[in-house]
C-alpha positions as CSV (number, residue, x, y, z in Angstrom):
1,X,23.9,-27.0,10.1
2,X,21.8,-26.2,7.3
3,X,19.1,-29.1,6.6
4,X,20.0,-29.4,2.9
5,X,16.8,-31.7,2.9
6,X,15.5,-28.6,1.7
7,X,18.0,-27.7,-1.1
8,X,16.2,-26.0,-3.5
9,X,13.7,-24.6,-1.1
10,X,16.5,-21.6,0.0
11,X,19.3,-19.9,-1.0
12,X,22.8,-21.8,-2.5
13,X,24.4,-20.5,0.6
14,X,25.8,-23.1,3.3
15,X,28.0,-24.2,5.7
16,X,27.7,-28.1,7.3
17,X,25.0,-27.9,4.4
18,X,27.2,-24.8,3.5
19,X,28.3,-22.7,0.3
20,X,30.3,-24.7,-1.7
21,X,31.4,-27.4,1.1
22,X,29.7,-30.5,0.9
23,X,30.8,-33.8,1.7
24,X,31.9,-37.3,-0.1
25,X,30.3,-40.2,-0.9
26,X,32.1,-43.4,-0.5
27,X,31.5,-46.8,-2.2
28,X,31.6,-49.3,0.8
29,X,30.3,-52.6,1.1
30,X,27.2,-52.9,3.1
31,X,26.8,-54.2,6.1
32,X,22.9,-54.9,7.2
33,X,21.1,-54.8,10.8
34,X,17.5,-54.6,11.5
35,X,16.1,-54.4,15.1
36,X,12.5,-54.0,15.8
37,X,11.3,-52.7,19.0
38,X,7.7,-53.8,20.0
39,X,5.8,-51.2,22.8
40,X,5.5,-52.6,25.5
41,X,9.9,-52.5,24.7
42,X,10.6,-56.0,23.7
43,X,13.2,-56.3,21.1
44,X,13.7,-58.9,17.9
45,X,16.2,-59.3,15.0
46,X,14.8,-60.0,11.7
47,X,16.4,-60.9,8.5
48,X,14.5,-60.1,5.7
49,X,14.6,-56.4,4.9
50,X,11.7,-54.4,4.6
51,X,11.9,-51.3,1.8
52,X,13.8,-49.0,4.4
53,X,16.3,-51.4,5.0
54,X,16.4,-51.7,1.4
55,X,16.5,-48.0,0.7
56,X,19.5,-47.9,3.4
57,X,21.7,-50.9,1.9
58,X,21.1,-48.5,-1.8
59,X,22.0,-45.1,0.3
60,X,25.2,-46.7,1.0
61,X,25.9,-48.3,-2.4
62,X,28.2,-46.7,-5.2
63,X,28.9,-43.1,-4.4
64,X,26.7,-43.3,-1.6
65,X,27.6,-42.4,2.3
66,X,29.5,-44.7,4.2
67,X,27.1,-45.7,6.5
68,X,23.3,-45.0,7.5
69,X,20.9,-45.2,10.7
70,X,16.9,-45.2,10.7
71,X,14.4,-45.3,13.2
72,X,10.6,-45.3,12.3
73,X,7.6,-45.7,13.8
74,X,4.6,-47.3,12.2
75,X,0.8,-47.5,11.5
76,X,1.1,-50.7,13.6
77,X,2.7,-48.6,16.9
78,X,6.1,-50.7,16.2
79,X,9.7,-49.0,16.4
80,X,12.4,-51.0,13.9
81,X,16.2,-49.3,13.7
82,X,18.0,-49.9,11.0
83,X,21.1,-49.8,9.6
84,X,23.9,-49.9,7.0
85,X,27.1,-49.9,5.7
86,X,30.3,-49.2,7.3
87,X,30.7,-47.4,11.2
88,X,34.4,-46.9,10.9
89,X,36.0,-46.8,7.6
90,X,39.4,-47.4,9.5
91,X,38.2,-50.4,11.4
92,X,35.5,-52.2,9.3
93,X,33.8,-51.7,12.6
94,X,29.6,-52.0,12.2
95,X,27.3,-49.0,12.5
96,X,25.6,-48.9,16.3
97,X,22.0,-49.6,15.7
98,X,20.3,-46.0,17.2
99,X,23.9,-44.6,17.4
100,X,24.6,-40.7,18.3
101,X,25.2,-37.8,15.2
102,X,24.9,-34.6,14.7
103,X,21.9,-33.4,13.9
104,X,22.3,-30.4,12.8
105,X,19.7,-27.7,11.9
106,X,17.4,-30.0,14.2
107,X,18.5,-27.7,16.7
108,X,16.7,-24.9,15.1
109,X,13.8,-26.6,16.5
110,X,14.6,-27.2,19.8
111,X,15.5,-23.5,20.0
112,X,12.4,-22.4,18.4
113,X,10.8,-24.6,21.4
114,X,12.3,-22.8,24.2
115,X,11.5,-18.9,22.3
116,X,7.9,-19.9,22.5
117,X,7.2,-21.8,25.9
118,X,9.3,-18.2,27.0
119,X,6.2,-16.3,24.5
120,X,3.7,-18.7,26.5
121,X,5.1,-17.3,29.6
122,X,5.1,-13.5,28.8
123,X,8.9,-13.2,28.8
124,X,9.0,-12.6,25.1
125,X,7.0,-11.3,22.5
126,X,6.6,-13.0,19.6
127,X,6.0,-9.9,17.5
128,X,8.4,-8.0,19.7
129,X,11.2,-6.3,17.8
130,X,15.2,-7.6,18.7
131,X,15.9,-4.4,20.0
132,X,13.6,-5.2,23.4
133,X,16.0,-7.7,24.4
134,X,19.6,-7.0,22.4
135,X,19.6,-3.4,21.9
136,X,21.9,-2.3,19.7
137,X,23.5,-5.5,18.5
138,X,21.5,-5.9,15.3
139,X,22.9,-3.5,13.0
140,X,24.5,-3.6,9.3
141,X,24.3,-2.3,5.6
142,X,20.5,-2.3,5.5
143,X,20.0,-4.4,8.8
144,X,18.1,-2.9,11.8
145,X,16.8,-4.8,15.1
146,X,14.5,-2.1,15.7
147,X,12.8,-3.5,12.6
148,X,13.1,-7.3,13.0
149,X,10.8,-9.1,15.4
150,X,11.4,-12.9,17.3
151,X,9.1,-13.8,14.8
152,X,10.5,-13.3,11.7
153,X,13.7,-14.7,13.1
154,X,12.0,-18.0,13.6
155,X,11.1,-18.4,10.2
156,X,13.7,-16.6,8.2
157,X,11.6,-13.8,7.2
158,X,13.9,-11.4,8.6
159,X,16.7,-10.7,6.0
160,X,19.1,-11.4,7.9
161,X,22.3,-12.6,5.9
162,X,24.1,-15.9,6.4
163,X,27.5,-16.3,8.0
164,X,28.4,-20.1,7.5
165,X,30.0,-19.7,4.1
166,X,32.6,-17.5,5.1
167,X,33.6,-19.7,7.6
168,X,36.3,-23.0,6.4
169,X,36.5,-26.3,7.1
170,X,40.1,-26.3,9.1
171,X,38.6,-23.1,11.8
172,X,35.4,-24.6,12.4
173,X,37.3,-28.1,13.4
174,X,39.3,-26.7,15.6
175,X,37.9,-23.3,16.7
176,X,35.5,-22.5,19.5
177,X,33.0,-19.1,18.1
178,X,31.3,-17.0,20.4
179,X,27.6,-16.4,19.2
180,X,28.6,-12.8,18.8
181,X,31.3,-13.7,16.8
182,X,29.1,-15.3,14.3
183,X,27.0,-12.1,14.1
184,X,30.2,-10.2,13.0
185,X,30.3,-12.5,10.5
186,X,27.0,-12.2,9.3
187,X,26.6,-8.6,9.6
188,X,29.6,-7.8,6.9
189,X,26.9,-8.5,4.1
190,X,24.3,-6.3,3.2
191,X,20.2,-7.6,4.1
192,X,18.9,-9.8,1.9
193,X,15.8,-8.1,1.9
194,X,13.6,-6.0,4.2
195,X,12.3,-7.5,7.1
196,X,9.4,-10.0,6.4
197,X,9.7,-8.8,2.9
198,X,10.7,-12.4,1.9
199,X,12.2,-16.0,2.7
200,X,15.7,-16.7,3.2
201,X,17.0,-19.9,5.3
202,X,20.0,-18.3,7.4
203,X,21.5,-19.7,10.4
204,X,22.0,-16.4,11.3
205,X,18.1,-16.0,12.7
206,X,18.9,-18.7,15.5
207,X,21.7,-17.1,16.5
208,X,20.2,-13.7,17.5
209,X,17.2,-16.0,18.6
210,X,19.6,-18.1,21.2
211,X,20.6,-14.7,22.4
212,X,17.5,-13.7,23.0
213,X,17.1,-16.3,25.3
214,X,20.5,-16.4,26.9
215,X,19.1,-12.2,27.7
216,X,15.6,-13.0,29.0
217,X,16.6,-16.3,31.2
218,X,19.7,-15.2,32.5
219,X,20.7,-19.0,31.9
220,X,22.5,-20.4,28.9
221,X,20.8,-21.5,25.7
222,X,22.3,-25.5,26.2
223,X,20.6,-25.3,30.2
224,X,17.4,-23.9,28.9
225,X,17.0,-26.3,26.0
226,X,18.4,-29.3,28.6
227,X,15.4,-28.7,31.5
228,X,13.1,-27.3,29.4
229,X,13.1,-30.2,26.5
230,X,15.7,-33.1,26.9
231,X,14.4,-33.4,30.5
232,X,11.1,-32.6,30.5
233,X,10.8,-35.5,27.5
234,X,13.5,-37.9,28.7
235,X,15.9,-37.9,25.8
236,X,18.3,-40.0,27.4
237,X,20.8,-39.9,24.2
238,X,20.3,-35.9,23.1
239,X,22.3,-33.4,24.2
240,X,23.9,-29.6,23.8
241,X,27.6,-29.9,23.8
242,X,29.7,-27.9,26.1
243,X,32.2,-25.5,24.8
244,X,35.4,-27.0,23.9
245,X,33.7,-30.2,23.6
246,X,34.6,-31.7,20.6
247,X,33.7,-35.7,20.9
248,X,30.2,-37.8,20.9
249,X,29.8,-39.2,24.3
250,X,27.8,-42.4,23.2
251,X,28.3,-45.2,20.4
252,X,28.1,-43.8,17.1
253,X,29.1,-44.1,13.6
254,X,31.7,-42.3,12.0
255,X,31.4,-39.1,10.4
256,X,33.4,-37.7,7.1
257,X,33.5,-34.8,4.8
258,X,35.4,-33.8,2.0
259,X,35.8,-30.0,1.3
260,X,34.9,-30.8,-2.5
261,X,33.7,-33.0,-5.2
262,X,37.2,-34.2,-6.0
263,X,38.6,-33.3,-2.7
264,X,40.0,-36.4,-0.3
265,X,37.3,-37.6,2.4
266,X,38.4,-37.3,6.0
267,X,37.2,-38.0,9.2
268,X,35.0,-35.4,10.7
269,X,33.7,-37.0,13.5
270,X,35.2,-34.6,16.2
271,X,34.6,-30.8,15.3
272,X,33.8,-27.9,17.5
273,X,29.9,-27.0,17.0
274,X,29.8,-24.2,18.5
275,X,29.7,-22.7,14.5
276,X,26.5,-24.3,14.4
277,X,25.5,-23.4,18.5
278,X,21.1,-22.1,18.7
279,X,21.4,-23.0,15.0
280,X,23.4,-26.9,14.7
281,X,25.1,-27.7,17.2
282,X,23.2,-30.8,19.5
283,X,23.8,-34.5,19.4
284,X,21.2,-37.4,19.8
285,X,19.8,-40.6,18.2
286,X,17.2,-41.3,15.1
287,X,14.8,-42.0,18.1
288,X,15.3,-39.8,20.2
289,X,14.4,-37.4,17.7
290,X,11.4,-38.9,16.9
291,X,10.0,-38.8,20.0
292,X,10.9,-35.3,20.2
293,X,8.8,-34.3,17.1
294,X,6.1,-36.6,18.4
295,X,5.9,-35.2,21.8
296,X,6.1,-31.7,20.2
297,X,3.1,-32.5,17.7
298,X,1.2,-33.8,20.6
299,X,1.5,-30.7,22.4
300,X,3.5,-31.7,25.5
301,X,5.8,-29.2,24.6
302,X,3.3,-26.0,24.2
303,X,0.6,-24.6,24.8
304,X,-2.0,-25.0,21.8
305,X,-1.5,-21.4,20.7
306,X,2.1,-21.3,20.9
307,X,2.1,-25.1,18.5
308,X,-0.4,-23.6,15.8
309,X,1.4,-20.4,15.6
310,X,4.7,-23.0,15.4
311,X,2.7,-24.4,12.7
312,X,1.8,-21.7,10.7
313,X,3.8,-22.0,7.6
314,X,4.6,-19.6,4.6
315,X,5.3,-21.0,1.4
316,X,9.1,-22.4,0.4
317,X,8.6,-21.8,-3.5
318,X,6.7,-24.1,-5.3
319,X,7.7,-26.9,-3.8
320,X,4.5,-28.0,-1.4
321,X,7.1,-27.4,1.6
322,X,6.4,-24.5,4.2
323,X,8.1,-23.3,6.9
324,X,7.0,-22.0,10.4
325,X,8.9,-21.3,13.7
326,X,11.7,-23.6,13.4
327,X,9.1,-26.1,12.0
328,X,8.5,-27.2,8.6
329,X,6.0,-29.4,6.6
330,X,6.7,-31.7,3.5
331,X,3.9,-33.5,1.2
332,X,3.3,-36.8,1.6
333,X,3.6,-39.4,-1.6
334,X,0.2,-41.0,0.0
335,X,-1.3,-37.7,1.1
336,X,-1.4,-35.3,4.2
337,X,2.0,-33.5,5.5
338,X,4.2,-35.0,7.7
339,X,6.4,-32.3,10.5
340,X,9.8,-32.3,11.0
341,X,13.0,-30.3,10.3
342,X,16.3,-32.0,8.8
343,X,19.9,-31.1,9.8
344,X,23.6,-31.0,7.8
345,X,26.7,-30.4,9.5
346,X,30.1,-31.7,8.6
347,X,30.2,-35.4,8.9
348,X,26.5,-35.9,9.2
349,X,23.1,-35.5,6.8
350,X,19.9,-36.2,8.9
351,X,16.3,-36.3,7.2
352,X,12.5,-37.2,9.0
353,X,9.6,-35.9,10.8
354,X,6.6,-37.1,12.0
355,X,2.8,-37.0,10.9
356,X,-0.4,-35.9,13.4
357,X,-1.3,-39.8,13.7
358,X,1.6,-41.0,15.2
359,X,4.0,-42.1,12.5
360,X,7.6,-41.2,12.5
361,X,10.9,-41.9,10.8
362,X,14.5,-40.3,11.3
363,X,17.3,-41.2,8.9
364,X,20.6,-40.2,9.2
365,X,23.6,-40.5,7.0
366,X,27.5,-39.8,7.8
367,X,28.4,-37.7,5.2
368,X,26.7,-34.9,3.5
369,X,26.4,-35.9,-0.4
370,X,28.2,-34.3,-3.3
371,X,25.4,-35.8,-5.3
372,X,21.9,-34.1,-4.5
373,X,20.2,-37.4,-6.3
374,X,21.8,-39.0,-3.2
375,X,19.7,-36.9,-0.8
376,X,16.5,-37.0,-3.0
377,X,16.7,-40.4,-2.5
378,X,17.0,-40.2,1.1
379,X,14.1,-37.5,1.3
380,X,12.3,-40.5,-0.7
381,X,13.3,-42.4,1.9
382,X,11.6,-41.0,4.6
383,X,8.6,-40.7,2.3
384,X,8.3,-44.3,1.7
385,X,9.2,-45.2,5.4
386,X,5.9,-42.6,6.8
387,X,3.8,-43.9,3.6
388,X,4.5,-47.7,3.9
């Protein structure tokens, strides 16, 4: 659940982008598919790949993934969906142009979402402490609600420890976790620091965050985020899985993990997310997640304050990077930022974002690397697909 786009830019600490669980790279032969979608939606194949399609049919060379998705969206107002490599390892079966995956920490965002249209409507404070909506239930060795506000849970300012790495493979495919649960988890470890006295990515934030919600609406977090956002925008392919739900509902590629460098790859297609729940746990499309980041940067998802507070980034290291609530920025190769978030989960590595003019690109891959060249090169990716 963690968007290991941004390894380097947090702690070593992960799980689905997770302590010391990462998974394999395949060598597979790959099989090509290029769609481009014209608006008004008219469709055409075309055989002679562009540099994305390129940069896929590479991803999926040697020890890379067994299969990846794009969707971008030009200067020229186009949509093309790519794809390559292998959908099915078992079968041979090709990869479903747009299919469904995991996404992941992309969640995080859709959370952060429904916290501030609830700010925008004077149910929450953004600078409100926990403790005004979970009193009590924030509490370990150096951690204190009364100290943390919704704010500093949005962007990982809040010290709070992870939980994902203390959490294995076998339990998380086959166990459903109540959010509380994970706090438990979480809370056995000391603060990583004092609240707003640093940055720390940790799953944990969303967690107290989708609580927060669950507290103020009376409704759960999967039917706010569902009327709120997938509605409201018409993500026909996104959704929050149910508990005990287990499968993707729509075509999709296979996913596979490996618990180790050297460790056998298997197929982790059907887990139980709720590990990942506010923080990981939704399903939908490379475009259907464009079209979320776009609608959110055009503000059809907030009010203007709400999006530049959302926007307002603090620094991840040197690295050009920021993060804000639930949002984050990246440097562009041919200048400006472009707005996105990025999402790992077992089975599934997904990297993109948008820019203020329109452009957008989602790439996904179906398996988290062992090799972090692998995901540079598909962070270049997305680079080269926003900068072409």
């Amino acid at each position: 659940m963690r968007e290991q786009a941004w390894r380097g830019f947090r702690s070593s600490g992960r799980r689905s982008g997770r302590r010391g669980v990462v998974a394999a790279a395949i060598a597979v032969a790959a099989g090509v598919m290029t769609t481009i979608v014209v608006a008004p939606p008219t469709a055409s194949a075309t055989t002679r790949p562009d540099t994305v399609q390129q940069g896929l049919n590479a991803l999926v060379r040697g020890d890379g993934p067994p299969a990846a998705l794009a969707s971008v969206k030009g200067r020229d107002g186009r949509t093309r969906t790519h794809t390559a490599g292998v959908g099915d390892l078992a079968t041979g079966a090709k990869v479903p142009a747009d299919g469904q995956v995991r996404i992941g920490s992309n969640t995080k965002t859709f959370t952060a979402v429904v916290v501030l249209q609830l700010v925008a409507e004077g149910k929450i404070g953004l600078d409100a402490k926990v403790d005004t909506y979970l009193p009590g239930l924030v509490r370990g060795k150096g951690i204190d609600g009364r100290r943390i506000t919704v704010r500093q849970l949005l962007q990982h300012t809040s010290g709070l420890p992870e939980y994902e790495g203390d959490i294995d493979d076998d339990t998380i495919r086959h166990r459903y976790f109540e959010p509380r649960e994970l706090l438990d988890v979480a809370f056995r470890h000391k603060a990583d620091f004092a609240p707003g006295e640093g940055w720390n990515y940790s799953s944990t934030n969303y967690v107290v965050a989708g609580l927060i919600v669950q507290k103020v609406t009376g409704r759960t977090l999967a039917a706010e985020i569902d009327q709120r956002v997938v509605q409201r925008l018409g993500l026909r392919h996104t959704y929050f899985p149910a508990p005990g739900d287990r499968t993707i509902r729509e075509p999709h590629p296979k996913g596979y993990h490996r618990a180790s460098a050297d460790a056998p790859l298997r197929d982790s297609t059907e887990i139980d997310p709720s590990v990942a729940w506010a923080a990981g746990a939704m399903i939908s499309t490379n475009s259907d997640i464009n079209r979320f980041f776009t609608a959110l940067l055009a503000g059809r998802l907030l009010p203007a304050a709400q999006l530049a507070e959302m926007r307002t980034t603090v620094p991840i290291g040197n690295t050009g990077a920021g993060y804000g609530l639930g949002l984050m920025s990246r440097p562009l190769s041919c200048g400006g930022v472009y707005w996105g978030h990025g999402g790992d989960i077992n089975g599934y590595e997904t990297r993109g974002g948008v820019t203020d003019d329109g452009r957008a690109a989602n790439i996904a891959v179906t398996a988290i690397p062992t090799d972090e060249a692998v995901t540079k090169r598909l962070e270049g990716l997305v680079d080269t697909a926003l900068c072409r």
